[in-house]
C-alpha positions as CSV (number, residue, x, y, z in Angstrom):
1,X,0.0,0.0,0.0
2,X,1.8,3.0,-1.2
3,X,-1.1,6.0,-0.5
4,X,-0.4,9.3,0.4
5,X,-3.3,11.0,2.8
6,X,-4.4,15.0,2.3
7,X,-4.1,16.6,5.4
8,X,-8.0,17.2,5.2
9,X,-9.9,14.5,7.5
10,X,-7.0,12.8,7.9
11,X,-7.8,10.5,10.0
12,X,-11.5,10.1,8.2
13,X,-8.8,8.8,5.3
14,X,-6.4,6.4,7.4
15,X,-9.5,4.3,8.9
16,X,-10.3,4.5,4.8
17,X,-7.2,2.7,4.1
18,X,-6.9,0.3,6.9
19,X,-10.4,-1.1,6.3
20,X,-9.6,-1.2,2.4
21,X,-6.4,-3.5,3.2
22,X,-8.5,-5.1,5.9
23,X,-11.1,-5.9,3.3
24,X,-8.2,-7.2,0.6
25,X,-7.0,-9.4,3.1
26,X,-3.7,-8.1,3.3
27,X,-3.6,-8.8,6.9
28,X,-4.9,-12.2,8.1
29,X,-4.8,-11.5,11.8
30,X,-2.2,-9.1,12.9
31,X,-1.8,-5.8,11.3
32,X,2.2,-4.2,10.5
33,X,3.5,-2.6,13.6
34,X,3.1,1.5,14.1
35,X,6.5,2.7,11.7
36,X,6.0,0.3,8.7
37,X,2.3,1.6,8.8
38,X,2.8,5.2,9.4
39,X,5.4,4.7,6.5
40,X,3.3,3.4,4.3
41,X,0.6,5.6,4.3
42,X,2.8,8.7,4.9
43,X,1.3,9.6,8.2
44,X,2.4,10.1,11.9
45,X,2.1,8.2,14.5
46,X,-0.4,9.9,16.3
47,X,-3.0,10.2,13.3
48,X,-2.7,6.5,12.8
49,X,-3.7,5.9,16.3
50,X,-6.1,7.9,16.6
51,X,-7.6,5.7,13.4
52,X,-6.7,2.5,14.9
53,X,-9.0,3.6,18.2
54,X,-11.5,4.6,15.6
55,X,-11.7,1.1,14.3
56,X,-11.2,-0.8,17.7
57,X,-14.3,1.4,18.9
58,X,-16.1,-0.1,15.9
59,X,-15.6,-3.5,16.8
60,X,-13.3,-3.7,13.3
61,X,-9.8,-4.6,15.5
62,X,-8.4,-5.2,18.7
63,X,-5.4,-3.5,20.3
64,X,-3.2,-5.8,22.3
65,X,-1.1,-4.2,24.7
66,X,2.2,-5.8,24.3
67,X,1.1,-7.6,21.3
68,X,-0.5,-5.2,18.1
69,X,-3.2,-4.6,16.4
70,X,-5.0,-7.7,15.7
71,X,-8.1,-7.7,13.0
72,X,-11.7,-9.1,14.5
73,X,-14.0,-12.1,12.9
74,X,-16.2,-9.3,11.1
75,X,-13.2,-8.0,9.5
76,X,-12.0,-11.6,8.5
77,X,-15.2,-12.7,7.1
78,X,-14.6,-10.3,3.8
79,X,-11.1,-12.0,3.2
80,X,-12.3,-15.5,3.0
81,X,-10.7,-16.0,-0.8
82,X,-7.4,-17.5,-1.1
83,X,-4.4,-14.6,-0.9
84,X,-3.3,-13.7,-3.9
85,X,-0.5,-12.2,-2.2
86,X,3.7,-12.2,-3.1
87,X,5.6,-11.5,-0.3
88,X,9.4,-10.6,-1.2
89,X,11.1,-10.6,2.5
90,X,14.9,-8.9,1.9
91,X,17.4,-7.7,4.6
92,X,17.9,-4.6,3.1
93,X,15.6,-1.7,1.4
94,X,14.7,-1.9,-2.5
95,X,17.3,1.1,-2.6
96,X,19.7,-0.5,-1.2
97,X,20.0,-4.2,-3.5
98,X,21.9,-3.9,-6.5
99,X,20.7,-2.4,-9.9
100,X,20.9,-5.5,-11.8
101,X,18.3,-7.1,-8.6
102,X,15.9,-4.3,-9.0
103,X,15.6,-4.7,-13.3
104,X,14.5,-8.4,-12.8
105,X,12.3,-7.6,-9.6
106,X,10.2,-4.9,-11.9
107,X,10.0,-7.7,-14.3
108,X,8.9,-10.1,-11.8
109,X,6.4,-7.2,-10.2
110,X,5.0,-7.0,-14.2
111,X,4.4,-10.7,-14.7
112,X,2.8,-10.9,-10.9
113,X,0.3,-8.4,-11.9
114,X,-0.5,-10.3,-15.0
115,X,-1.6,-13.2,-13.3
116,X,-3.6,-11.3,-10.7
117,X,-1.1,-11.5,-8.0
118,X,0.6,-8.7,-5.9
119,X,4.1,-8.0,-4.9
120,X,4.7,-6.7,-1.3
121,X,8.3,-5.9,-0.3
122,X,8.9,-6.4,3.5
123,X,12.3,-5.5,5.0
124,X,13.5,-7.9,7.8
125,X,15.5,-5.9,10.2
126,X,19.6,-6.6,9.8
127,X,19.4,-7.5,14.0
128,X,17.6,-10.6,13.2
129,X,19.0,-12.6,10.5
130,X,20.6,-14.3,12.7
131,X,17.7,-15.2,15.0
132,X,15.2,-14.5,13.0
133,X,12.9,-17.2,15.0
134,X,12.3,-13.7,16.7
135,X,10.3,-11.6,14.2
136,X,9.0,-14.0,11.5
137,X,6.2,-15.9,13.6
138,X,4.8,-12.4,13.7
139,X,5.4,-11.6,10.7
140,X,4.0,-14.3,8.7
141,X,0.7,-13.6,10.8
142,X,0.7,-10.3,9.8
143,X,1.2,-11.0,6.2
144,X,-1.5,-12.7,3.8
145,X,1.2,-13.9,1.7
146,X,0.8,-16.7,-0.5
147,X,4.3,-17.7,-1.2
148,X,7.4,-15.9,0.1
149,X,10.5,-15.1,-1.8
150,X,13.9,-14.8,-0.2
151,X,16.4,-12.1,-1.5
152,X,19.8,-12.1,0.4
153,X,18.7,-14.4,2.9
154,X,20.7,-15.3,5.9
155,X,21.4,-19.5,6.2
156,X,18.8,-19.1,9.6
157,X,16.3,-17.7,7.7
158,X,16.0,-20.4,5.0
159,X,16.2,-23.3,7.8
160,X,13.1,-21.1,9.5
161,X,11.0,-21.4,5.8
162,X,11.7,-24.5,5.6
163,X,11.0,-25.6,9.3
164,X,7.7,-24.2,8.6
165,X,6.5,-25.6,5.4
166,X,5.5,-22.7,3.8
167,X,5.3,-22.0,0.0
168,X,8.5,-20.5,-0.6
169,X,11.3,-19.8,-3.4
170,X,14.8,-18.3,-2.8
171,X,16.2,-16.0,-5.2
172,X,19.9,-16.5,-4.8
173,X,21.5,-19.5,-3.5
174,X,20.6,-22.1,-1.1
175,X,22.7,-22.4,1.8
176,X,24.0,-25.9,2.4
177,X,21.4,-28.5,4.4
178,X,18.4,-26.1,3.1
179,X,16.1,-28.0,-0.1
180,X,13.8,-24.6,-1.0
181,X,13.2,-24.0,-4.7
182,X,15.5,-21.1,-5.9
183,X,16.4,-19.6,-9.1
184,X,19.8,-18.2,-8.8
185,X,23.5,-18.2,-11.1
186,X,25.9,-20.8,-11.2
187,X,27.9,-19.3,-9.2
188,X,30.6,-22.3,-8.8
189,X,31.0,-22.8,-12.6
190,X,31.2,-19.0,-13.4
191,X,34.3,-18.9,-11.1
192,X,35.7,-21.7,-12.2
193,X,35.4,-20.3,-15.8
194,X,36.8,-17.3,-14.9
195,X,39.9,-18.8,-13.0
196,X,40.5,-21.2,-16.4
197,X,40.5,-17.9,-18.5
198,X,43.0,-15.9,-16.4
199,X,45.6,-18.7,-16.1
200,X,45.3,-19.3,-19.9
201,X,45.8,-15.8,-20.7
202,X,49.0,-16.2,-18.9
203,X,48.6,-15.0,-15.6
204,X,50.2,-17.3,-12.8
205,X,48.9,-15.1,-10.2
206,X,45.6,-14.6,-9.5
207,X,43.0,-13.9,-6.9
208,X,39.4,-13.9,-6.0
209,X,38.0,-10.7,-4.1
210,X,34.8,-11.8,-2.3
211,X,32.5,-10.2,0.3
212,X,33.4,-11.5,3.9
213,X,30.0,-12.2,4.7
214,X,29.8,-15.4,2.7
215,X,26.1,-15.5,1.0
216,X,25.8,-18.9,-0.2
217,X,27.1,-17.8,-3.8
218,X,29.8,-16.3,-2.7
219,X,31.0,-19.7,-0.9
220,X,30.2,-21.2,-3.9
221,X,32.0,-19.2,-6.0
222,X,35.3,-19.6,-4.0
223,X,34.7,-23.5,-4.4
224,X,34.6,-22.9,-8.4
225,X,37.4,-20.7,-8.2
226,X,39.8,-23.0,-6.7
227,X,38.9,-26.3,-8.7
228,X,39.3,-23.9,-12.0
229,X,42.9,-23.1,-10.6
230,X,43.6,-27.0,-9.5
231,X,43.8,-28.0,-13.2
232,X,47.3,-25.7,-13.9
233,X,50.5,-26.1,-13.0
234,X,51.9,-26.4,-9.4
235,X,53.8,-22.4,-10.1
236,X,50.9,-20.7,-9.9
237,X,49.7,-18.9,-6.8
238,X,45.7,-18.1,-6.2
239,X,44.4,-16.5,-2.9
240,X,40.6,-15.7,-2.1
241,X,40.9,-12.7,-0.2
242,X,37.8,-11.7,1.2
243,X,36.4,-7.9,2.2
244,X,34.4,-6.3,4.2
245,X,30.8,-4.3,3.6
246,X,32.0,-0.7,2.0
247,X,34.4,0.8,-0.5
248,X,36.7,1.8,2.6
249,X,37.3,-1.7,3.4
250,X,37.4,-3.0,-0.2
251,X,39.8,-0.3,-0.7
252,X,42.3,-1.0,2.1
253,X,42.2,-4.6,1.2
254,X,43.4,-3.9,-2.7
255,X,46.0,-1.9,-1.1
256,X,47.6,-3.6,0.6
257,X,47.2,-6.6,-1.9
258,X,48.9,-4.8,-4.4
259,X,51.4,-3.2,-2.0
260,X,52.5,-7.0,-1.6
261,X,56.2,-8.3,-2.6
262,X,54.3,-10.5,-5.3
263,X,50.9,-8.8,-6.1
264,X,48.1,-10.4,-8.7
265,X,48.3,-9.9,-12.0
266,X,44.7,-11.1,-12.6
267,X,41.8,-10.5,-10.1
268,X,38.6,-11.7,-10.5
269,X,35.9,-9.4,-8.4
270,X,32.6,-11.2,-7.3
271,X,30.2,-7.5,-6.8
272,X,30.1,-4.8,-9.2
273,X,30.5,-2.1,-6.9
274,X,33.5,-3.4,-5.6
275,X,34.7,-3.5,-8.9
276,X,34.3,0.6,-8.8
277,X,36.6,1.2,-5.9
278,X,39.1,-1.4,-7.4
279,X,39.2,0.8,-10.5
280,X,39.5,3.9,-8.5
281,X,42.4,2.3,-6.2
282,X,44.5,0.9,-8.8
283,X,44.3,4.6,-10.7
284,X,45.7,5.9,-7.7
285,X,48.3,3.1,-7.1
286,X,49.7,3.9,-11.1
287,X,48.5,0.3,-12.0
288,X,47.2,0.4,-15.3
289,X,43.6,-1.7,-15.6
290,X,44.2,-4.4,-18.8
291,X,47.7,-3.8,-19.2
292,X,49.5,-3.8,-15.3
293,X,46.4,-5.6,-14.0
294,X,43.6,-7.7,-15.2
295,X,39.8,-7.7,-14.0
296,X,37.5,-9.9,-14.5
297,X,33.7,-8.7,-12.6
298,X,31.8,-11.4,-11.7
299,X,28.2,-9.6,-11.3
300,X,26.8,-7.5,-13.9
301,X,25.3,-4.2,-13.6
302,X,24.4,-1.8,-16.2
303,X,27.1,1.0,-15.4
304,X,30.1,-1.2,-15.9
305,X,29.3,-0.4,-19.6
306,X,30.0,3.0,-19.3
307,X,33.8,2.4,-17.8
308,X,37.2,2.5,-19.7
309,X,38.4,0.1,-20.2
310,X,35.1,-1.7,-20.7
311,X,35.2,-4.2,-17.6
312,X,35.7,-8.4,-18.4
313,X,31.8,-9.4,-16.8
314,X,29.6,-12.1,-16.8
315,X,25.9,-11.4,-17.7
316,X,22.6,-12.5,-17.6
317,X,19.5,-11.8,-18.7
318,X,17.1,-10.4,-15.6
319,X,13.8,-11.0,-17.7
320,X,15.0,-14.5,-18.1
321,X,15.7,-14.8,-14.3
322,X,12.5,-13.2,-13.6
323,X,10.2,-15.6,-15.8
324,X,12.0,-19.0,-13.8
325,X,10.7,-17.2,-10.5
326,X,7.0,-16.4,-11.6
327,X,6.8,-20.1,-13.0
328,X,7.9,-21.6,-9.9
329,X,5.7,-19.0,-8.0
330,X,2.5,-19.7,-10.4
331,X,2.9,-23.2,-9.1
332,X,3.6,-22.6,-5.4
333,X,0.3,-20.5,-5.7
334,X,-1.6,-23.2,-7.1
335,X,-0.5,-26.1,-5.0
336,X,1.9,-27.8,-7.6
337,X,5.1,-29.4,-6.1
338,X,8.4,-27.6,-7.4
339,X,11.6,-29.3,-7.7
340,X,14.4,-27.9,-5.4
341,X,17.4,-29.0,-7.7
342,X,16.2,-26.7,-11.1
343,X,19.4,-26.2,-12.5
344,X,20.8,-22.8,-11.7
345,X,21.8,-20.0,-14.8
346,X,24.7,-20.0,-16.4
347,X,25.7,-16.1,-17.3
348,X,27.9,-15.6,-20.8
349,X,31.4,-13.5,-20.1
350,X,31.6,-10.5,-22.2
351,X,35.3,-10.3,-23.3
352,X,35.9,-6.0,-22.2
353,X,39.2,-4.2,-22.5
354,X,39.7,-5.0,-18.8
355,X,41.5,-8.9,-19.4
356,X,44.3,-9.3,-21.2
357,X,47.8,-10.9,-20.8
358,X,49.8,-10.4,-17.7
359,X,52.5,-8.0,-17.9
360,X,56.4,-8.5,-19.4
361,X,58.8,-8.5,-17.0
C-alpha cells in the first residue's frame, strides 16, 4: 500500500485505508507494527492511532497491549478467498539491492500483476537474521502472503521457511542443508570459468576478491574458483581474499594486496560495486587496468558499460531470471510441487578491455 493522505480528514482517510487492506485481506490476523504503517501511508504516529481507536471502537480490530493490532471475525469474514499475495522478505531496502536485482524484480512485479497477483516488499531488520525465529512468527501472521521469496537471505532464515513448510522460493543460492526452490546463477562454474581464462591468458597469479560475509554464492563461488585453478600447473599462486561491507574496506584490502612483494596480475571481483573502488584504487596506485592488472567482474550491472576500459563481466539476462521465478511462484500459488534442484543460470562472459595478458617482465 503505497497511499499518500491530504491533510484534510485525515484521520476520516487512514481508517479508509486500513479497512480497504482489511477488506483485501492483506492482513490475516495481525496488522504491521506502528512505523511500517505510518510509513506506508505517509502519516504520523499519532493520526494513525487515533484511526486504529477509531476502528477498535467499531468493533473492526483489537489493540493488544504488548502484542499489536490484531483484526476481528467481522473484519476476517470479507477475506475468506485464497491470498493472492507475493511476499518478497529482503534484509535490506529496495534502494539498497543492487541495480541488476531491482531490473529483474520490476520484471517479476509486471508478470505478478499479470496473473492477478501482488508484490509486497517487507524488510527484515539486519538484528535478526541471525535469530530470525524472533520476528518471522509475527510476521507471517501479519502477512497474507501466499508464497514468500527470499532475497539475500541469511542460512537461519531459509532453515526457519523450511522448518515451517511454507510456499517459498529463494532467489539467490541455497545455503548448504536447506532444499527450498531457488532460481539463482551458477555461481561455482562461473568462477571456475573465470579462473581457467585468467591462467590461460597467462597469468600465474591470481585472486578472487569476495564479500566476507559469505552468502551462499559467494562460498560457492570460491569453491569454483579454486577447482578452475587445481587443473594448472603447481607455479601458480591463487588467494581468495575476502572484504568487508563498503568501499573503505574493499579499498584497504586492494592496497595492501597490491602493496605485496608478489601482487596479482589477474583478479577476479565477485560485486560490481566493488569492482568501482578497485578501478578507483589501482588509478591511484599507477596500475594500469588491462595492461598492469587484469579484472575480470563477476556480477553485472548496467554502469560497468560505461567504464574505460570496458570491464571483463559475466551477464545475464534479468527478464530471463524473472520468468524461472514467476513459474515456480505460479505453481507454489496453485498447490503444484516444485523441484528444489532446477538447474541454476549460467551467465555468458563479455570479453571488455579489462582482461588481457599479464605483464612483461
Amino acid at each position: 500500500m503505497q497511499l499518500r493522505l491530504q491533510r484534510s480528514s485525515l484521520i476520516d482517510q487512514v481508517c479508509a485505508a486500513l479497512r480497504e487492506g482489511l477488506r483485501a485481506g492483506a492482513w490475516p490476523e495481525w496488522l504491521p507494527g506502528e512505523r511500517r504503517l505510518c510509513a506506508e501511508l505517509g502519516v504520523g504516529r499519532n493520526s494513525l492511532r487515533a484511526g486504529l481507536q477509531r476502528l477498535a471502537a467499531e468493533g473492526v480490530v483489537a489493540i493488544v497491549p504488548g502484542e499489536g493490532t490484531r483484526r476481528l471475525a467481522r473484519a476476517r469474514a470479507a477475506a475468506a478467498a485464497p491470498p493472492r499475495v507475493v511476499t518478497l522478505l529482503s534484509p535490506v531496502c529496495l534502494d539498497q539491492l543492487r541495480p541488476q536485482q531491482g531490473l529483474w524484480i520490476d520484471a517479476y512485479r509486471g508478470m505478478l500483476a499479470e496473473a492477478g497477483c501482488r508484490l509486497r516488499f517487507v524488510v527484515l531488520p539486519p538484528g535478526l537474521r541471525a535469530s530470525p525465529a524472533a520476528a518471522l512468527p509475527r510476521l507471517r501472521r501479519q502477512e497474507s502472503s501466499g508464497c514468500w521469496v527470499l532475497v539475500r537471505s541469511s542460512a537461519a532464515v531459509q532453515a526457519w521457511f523450511q522448518r515451517q513448510g511454507l510456499p517459498c522460493v529463494v532467489a539467490g543460492s541455497c545455503h548448504d542443508g536447506i532444499r527450498l526452490p531457488s532460481v539463482d546463477l551458477d555461481y561455482r562454474a562461473l568462477c571456475r570459468h573465470a579462473a581457467v581464462v585468467l591462467l590461460r591468458a597467462g597469468h600465474r597469479r591470481i585472486a578472487l576478491l569476495s564479500p566476507r560475509e559469505g552468502a551462499a554464492g559467494d562460498l560457492r563461488g570460491e569453491e569454483g574458483f579454486r577447482e578452475g585453478v587445481r587443473g594448472f600447473p603447481e607455479t601458480t599462486e591463487a588467494a581468495v581474499v575476502r572484504h568487508g561491507p563498503g568501499p573503505s574496506d574493499v579499498a584497504r584490502v586492494l592496497r595492501r594486496m597490491f602493496h605485496s612483494a608478489r601482487p596479482p596480475t589477474g583478479v577476479l571481483i565477485g560485486e560490481s560495486y566493488a569492482y568501482l573502488t578497485a578501478c578507483s584504487v589501482l588509478a591511484q596506485l599507477g596500475r594500469r587496468v588491462g595492461a598492469d592488472v587484469s579484472l575480470v567482474c563477476r556480477d553485472e550491472d548496467r554502469f560497468l558499460s560505461y567504464l574505460e576500459p570496458e570491464p571483463a563481466r559475466y551477464v545475464a539476462d534479468p527478464l530471463h531470471f524473472a520468468r524461472r521465478l514467476a513459474r515456480i511462484t505460479g505453481d507454489l500459488l496453485a498447490g503444484r510441487s516444485v523441484p528444489v534442484d532446477s538447474r541454476p543460470l549460467l551467465p555468458r562472459l563479455v570479453r571488455g578491455a579489462s582482461l588481457g595478458p599479464p605483464p612483461r617482465g
